[in-house]
C-alpha positions, 0 to 999 in steps of 0.5 A: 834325382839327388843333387849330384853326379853319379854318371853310370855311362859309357857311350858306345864307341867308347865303350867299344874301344874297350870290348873283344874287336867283334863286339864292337863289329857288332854294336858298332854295325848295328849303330851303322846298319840297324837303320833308327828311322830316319825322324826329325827324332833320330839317334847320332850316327855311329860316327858321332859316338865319342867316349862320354865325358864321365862313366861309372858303371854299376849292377843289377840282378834279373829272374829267368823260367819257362818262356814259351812266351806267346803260347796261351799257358794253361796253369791253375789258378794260384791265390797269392800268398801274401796279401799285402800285394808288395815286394815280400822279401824277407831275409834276402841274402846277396851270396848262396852258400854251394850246398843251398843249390840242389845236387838233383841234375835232370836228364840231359835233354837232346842238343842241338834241338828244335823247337817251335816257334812259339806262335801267338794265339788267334784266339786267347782273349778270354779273361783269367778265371778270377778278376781279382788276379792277372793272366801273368800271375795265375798261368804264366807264373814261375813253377821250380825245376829240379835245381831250385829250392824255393817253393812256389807259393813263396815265389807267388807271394812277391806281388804288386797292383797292376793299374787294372787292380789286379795282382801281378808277379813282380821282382823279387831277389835271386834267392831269399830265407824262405819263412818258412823253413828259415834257410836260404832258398833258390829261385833259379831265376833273377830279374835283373836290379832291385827296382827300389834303389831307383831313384824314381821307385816310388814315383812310377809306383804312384803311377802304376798303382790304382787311385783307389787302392787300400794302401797296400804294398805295390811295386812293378807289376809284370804282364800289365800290357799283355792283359791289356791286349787280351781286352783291346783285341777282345773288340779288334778282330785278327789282333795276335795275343801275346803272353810271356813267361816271368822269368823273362822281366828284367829291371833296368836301373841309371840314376842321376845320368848326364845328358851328351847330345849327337855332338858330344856337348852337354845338354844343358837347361836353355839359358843356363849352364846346368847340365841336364840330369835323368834318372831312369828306371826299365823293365824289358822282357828278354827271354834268351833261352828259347826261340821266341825272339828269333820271331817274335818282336814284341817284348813288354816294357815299362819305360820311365825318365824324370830329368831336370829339365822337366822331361817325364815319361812313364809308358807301358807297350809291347815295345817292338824290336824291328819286325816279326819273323826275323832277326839279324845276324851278329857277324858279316854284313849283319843281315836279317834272317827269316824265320816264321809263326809270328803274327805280331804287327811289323815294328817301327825300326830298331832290330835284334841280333841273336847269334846264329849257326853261322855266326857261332862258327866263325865266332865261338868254336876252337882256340879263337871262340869268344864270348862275344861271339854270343853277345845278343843286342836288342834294339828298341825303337818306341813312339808313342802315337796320335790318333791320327797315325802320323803325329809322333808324342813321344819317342824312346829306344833303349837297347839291350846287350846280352853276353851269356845267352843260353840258346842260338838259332840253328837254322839245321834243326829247323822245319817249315813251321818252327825255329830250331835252336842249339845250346851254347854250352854244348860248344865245350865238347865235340868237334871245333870244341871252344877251348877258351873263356867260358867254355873251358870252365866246363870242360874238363866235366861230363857234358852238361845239361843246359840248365845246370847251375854250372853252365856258363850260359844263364842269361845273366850277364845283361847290359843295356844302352839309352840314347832317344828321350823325348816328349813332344811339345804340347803334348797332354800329359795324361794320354790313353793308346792301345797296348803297342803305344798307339791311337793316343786319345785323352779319353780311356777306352777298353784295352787302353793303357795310360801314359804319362808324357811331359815335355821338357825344356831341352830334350823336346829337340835334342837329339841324344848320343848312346850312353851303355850301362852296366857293363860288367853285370853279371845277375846269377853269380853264386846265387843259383840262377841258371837257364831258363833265365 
């Protein structure tokens, strides 16, 4: 945190008074609908959400692949690269010229499609070959498409120490000089902004990284919590794995945020006029390509706040997303959709709204169709718990909006045991075909391939919301959970995770209003991302 104010915010509402009239009935109607449990520690009312009192917005950059998410992967073994376990970007470059991206374009796949519904495995907690490297990195790693330039080996060597000491992918530019070659190179995928112009980088690094580590490079490890479940649910019979595919990990960035309370005030330091500031630095999963989420609501997040105040939280779960085995709609009444094959545990509220058949026809076909007829938005809702199950330490729920999805659900290519999706780029073409912005930037061409370049649709146009961000009073600083944030001892157990909770002065009982970030980001401009994302 730096000693001035840099506010990347918006509220909600005031935010919304800006947007297409149906994204605001859909953020709007989650803010009324989504339901945030009713907590002594619950979110303002969508009546509460009035323009912040400054904005300023600001980029990021993502990574996208395979996301198959919860099914066991079956890749070899594959030694890093680099052995200096660190963010190894060298050469990175922020534009690719249009030769660097690849001419090859594969065989068009069937639209719309079913697919199934990524069901987590009963078993799959068995550790990876080798202790010295994560799951995450020797079979849920990136492997190049036809469209990508860059090798895999130079993908593997961009790796950080998980808290477990093993290696684990982690972020890495858009497209990067290979070393090798010393021309620019694609990767197809983004993972949203670099994490080290984070205000707070170094000091979760500190966290995350083993006490006994020999100096090496570190950085955000990703997959930490799944390999952690494969430990805790090694000794908790029926406990679902869940793995999830890299390109998926998104990094989250606002510095030097200033806190407005429920009723649109300052939160300020007790006995002080200081307003309270917090820097904030996120990794989400939110793979948006395939069907996964319209079932499963367990997504893998590293959760980190430092405030003014003295407000600190560094947490790692499977952050839930409301319940498994649905999502909501982004049109109507905003309803809940069954769907089916997960077996991840129901949530603590929150939601998420994926676009669905029905939406899109009302939304994103003909003359009318808007790109806010596709806009997801991912309503998180974490606590940290006590042992006891009802002792709440901590409480947090970012949001996560995506514009560019490239899948929907389809409830018409869907069986008894799998979610069927379509694409949203096959909108431009055929009946009802959309007409406007973005479809029409494509048009006029054959139909495209879902993961072509050229498809509007990568998943790279993310934003993000912070509202709740709190520690309860007496809470120990150091505490240990299972990998979904709960059973909190002060005593490290198998499969448990460490986290970091310091209350602060102001925000232990201030109920905070919604601030969105990042509003016109968009991570796969001329840099070769493409879906999967």
């Amino acid at each position: 945190m730096k000693n001035h104010t840099n506010v990347r915010g918006e509220s909600a509402a005031g935010t919304l008074r800006r947007w297409h009239p149906l994204a605001g009935a859909i953020a709007a109607g989650a803010l009324a609908a989504g339901g945030l449990a009713a907590l002594s520690l619950t979110a303002p009312s969508a009546q509460a959400l009035e323009p912040a009192p400054q904005a300023q917005q600001a980029e990021a950059t993502a990574a996208a692949e395979a996301e198959d998410d919860s099914q066991e992967a079956t890749a070899q073994h594959n030694p890093a690269v680099d052995s200096g376990h660190g963010v190894h970007a060298p050469g990175a470059q922020e534009t690719a010229p249009a030769e660097s991206l690849p001419s090859a374009t594969p065989e068009a796949s069937a639209s719309p499609e079913s697919t199934p519904a990524a069901e987590p495995s009963h078993e799959g907690h068995e550790p990876s070959g080798d202790s010295k490297y994560s799951t995450a990195y020797t079979e849920r790693n990136w492997t190049p498409t036809a469209y990508d330039t860059c090798s895999k080996e130079l993908h593997a060597s961009y790796t950080a120490l998980g808290p477990d000491g093993k290696i684990y992918p982690t972020w890495h530019p858009a497209q990067v000089t290979d070393p090798a070659t010393g021309t620019l190179c694609t990767f197809g995928h983004e993972h949203g902004a670099d994490p080290a112009s984070s205000d707070i980088y170094g000091w979760v690094v500190d966290h995350l990284t083993p006490e006994d580590t020999d100096g090496g490079k570190t950085g955000i490890p990703f997959g930490y919590a799944s390999e952690a479940l494969m430990t805790y649910g090694a000794s908790h019979e029926g406990m679902a794995m869940r793995h999830e595919d890299n390109a998926g990990h998104k990094i989250f960035i606002a510095n030097d945020v200033q806190l407005i309370d429920e009723f649109r005030d300052w939160v300020t330091i007790p006995g002080t006029q200081e307003i309270v500031t917090c820097d904030f630095l996120i990794k989400q999963h939110q793979g948006s390509w395939s069907p996964d989420a319209t079932s499963n609501n367990a997504h893998e997040a590293i959760y980190a706040s430092r405030c003014s105040d003295g407000t600190e939280i560094i947490s790692t779960t499977l952050s839930k997303f409301g319940n498994s085995n649905e999502f909501h709609q982004t049109c109507g009444t905003l309803g809940p959709v069954a769907t089916v094959g997960s077996k991840l545990p129901m949530g603590y509220g929150g939601l998420r709204q994926i676009p669905d058949a029905e939406c899109v026809a009302k939304n994103a076909t003909g003359n009318a169709a808007s790109l806010w007829g596709m806009y997801e938005l991912w309503k998180g809702e974490n606590k940290i718990m006590a042992a006891d199950g009802q002792t709440e330490l901590a409480h947090f729920d970012p949001w996560f909006g995506l514009r560019n999805p490239s899948r929907y659900y389809n409830p018409a290519n869907s069986t008894a045991t799998t979610n069927g999706i379509s694409r949203p780029v096959d909108l431009a073409w055929g009946d009802n075909a959309a007409t406007t912005y973005p479809w029409n930037t494509v048009a006029a061409s054959v139909p495209l391939n879902w993961q072509d370049p050229a498809s509007p649709f990568d998943g790279a146009q993310r934003d993000f919301y912070l509202t709740q961000n709190k520690v309860a009073a007496g809470t120990p600083a150091t505490v240990y959970t299972d990998p979904y944030g709960a059973g909190a001892t002060e005593t490290e157990f198998p499969g448990s995770i460490r986290q970091h909770l310091v209350s602060g002065s102001a925000t232990t009982t201030a109920n905070l209003s919604t601030q969105k970030f990042d509003t016109d980001a968009d991570y796969g401009h001329n840099n070769g991302v493409h879906a999967p994302n």
